[in-house]
C-alpha positions in Angstrom: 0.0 0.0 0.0 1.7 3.5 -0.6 2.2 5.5 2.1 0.1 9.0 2.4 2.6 11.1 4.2 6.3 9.8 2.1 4.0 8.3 -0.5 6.3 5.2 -0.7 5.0 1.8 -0.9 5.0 -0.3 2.2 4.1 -4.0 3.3 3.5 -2.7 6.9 1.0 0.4 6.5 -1.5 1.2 9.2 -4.9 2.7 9.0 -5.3 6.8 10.1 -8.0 8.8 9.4 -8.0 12.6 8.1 -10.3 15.2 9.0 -11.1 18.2 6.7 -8.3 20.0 8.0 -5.7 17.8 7.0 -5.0 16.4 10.6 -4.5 12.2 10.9 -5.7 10.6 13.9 -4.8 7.1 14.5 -8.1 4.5 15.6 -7.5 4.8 19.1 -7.7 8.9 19.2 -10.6 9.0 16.7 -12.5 6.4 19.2 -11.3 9.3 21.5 -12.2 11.9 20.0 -15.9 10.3 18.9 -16.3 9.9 22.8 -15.4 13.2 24.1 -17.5 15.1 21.3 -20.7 13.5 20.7 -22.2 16.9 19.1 -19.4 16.1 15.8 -20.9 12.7 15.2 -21.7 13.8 11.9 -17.8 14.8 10.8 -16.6 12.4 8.2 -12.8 11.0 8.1 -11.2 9.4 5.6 -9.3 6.6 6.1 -5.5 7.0 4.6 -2.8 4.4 5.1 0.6 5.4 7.0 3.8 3.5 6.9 5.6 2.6 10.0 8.1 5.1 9.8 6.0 8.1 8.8 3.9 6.9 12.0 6.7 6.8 14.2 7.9 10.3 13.2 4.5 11.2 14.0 4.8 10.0 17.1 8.0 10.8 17.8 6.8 15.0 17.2 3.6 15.2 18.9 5.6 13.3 21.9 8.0 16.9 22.1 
């Protein structure tokens, strides 16, 4: 699958979904996020896949 961030192709890509504002959340922080605003039920993601490196630089940035 190719990667949305790098665009590469990668065996090991992992679901994230993309609000309108260009913003990925992964499953667990959409769930989250779903939880803690009932109101935005209605917002629509899209699902984009993520390599494992893009994800882990992800990661690695929101953890700063």
């Amino acid at each position: 699958m190719k990667c949305y961030v790098c665009k590469a192709t990668d065996s090991i890509s992992l679901p994230m979904y993309l609000d309108k504002n260009k913003r990925l959340f992964s499953e667990s922080k959409l769930e989250a996020f779903r939880v803690l605003h009932p109101e935005a039920a209605y917002i629509e993601f899209e699902k984009v896949m993520v390599c494992g490196m893009c994800k882990f630089e992800m990661e690695v940035r929101e953890a700063k």
